[in-house]
NUGUDREN-606495 format. One record per residue (C-alpha): residue in one letter; x, y, z. Coordinates in steps of 0.05 Angstrom, whole numbers, plus 5000, padded with zeros to 4 digits. Example, Ala and Ser with C-alpha at 12.3 -4.5 7.8 and 13.67 -1.06 7.14 Angstrom:
A524649105156S527349795143
//
This chain:
X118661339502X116162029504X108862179540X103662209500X100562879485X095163229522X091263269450X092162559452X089862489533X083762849520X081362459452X082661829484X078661959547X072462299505X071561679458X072661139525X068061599564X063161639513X062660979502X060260849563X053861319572X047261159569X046760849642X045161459670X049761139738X055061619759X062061649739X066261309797X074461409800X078260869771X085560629779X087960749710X092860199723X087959609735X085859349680X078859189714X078159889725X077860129661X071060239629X067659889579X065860149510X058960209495X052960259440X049360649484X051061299460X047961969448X046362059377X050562659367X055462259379X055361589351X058561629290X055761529225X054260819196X054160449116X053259749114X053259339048X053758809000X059258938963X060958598894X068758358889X067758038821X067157218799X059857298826X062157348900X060657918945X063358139015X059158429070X062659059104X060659609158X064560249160X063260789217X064961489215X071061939181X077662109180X084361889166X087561319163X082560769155X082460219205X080859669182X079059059223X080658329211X076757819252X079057179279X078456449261X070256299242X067755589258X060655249244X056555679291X060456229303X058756969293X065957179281X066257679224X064558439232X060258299288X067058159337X068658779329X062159209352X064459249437X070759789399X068559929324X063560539355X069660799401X074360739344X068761049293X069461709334X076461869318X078161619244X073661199197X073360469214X071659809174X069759119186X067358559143X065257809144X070557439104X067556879052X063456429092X061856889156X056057189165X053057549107X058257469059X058556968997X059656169017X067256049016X068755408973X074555078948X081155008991X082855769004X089555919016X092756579040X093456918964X085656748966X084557109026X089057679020X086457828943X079457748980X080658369024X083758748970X078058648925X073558888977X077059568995X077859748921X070659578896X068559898963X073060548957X076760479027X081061049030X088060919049X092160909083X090560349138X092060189206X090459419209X087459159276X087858379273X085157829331X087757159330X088756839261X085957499224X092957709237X096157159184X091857619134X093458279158X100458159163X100557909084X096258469062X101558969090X106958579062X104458648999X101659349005X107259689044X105760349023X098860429046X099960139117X099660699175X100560179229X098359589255X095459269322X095658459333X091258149381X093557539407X095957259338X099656659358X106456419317X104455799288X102955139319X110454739316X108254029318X100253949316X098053379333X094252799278X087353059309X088353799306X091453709234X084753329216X080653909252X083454469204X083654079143X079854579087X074753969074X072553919144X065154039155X065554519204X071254939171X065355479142X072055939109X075155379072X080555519099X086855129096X088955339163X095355089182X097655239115X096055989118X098956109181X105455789166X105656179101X104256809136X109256709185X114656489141X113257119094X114057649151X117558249123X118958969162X112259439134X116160009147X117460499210X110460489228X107260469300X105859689307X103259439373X102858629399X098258509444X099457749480X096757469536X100657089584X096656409609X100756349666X099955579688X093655429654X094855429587X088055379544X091854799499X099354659495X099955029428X099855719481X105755469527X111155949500X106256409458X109157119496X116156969469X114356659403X109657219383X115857659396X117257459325X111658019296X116458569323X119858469263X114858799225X117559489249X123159839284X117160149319X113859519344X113059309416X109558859455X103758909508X103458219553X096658209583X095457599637X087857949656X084057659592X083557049551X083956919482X078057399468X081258069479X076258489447X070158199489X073458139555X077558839556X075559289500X076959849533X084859659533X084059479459X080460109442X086160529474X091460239440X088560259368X086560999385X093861069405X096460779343X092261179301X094261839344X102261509329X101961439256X098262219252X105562439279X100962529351
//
């Protein structure tokens, strides 16, 4: 694989290194192979450079409305798709604030809480992956997302993303997967009661297993496009058996682009962007940089 470029270098270690002002500590020397070395994006910024934000309401139609926060300019769009949401849970645009300011600095980047989450219209019915999918595409047309996208998915976000580019080949730059397991093979009576769409703590509607089995089942190649899958690697301690295997199955996404490859991580859990978004900032800035020809 050819080195990246020294334009590339430099933008990379501006937005990581701005990231993390506001301390005032000094700048020590880090191994830029340890992963607990790397530095950790920030708010704390200096207003020149903290990129601009919108955040808003929007209206998608059938009185429904999606809330979305985009940060700064430039082509292509990223566009962020959170994880699972639960009763109690904050998942939505809010996951993605330890990278969206990082990522804000070098293109324009989106988030938004899906029906349910957060600020958005109450989810109801049993939503299935069309559901979804139309939601997001909805969204970025009444909103006026420009195109084209590089979609940055966490966990089962990526069942979403993956369908959205399916559908919308064209206007996918690239794509980065975090930890977006293959689905579960054999779940178990109580897990299969857990995700049911009627459950009371299911807050998207969601018909869970469903979705991801569709999504799966529907992967197509997007095109030659810069795709990177990030999985961690449990080691012995699985967090629940549906993990044992997860670094082969998820090998499965590659097919998605002759460009794809995959980063195994064993330093993190399940929550990449909390516990290391510093690595997840630096590969969606090199994805971006990839799919500019950079």
């Amino acid at each position: 694989m050819r080195a990246p470029s020294r334009l590339f270098e430099v933008i990379l270690a501006v937005v990581i290194i701005a990231g993390c002002r506001g301390t005032g500590a000094p700048t020590a020397t880090r191994d830029p192979e340890s992963p607990s070395a790397r530095p950790s994006p920030s708010e704390s910024v200096s207003p020149s450079s903290t990129p601009a934000i919108s955040a808003e309401s929007v209206d998608i139609g059938d009185g429904r409305s999606l809330y979305l926060v985009c940060r700064g300019e430039g082509s292509p769009t990223v566009l962020f798709e959170a994880g699972d949401a639960e009763a109690g849970d904050a998942a939505g645009a809010s996951t993605w604030d330890p990278v969206a300011p990082g990522i804000g600095r070098v293109t324009r980047a989106c988030a938004y809480d899906r029906a349910g989450v957060g600020r958005s219209s109450a989810a109801t019915g049993c939503r299935r992956l069309p559901d979804l999918v139309s939601d997001l595409a909805r969204l970025i047309e009444a909103a006026n997302v420009p195109g084209p996208y590089v979609l940055v998915a966490a966990s089962g976000g990526g069942y979403i993303s993956s369908s959205f580019a399916a559908l919308h080949p064209d206007e996918i730059a690239g794509m980065v997967f975090l930890d977006v397991a293959a689905p579960y093979p054999n779940p178990p009576p109580e897990l299969v009661e857990e995700l049911r769409c009627d459950n009371p703590a299911n807050i998207e509607r969601r018909d869970y297993l469903q979705v991801e089995n569709d999504a799966w089942d529907h992967r197509v190649e997007i095109g030659d496009i810069p795709i990177t899958i990030i999985s961690v690697d449990y080691g012995d301690n699985p967090p629940d058996p549906g993990a044992i295997g997860q670094v082969e199955r998820q090998q499965g996404w590659l097919a998605m682009s002759p460009r794809a490859k995959q980063l195994v991580v064993t330093h993190t859990g399940h929550a990449i962007v909390s516990e290391d978004p510093a690595l997840v900032l630096q590969e969606v800035v090199k994805v971006v940089m990839a799919s500019r020809g950079g």
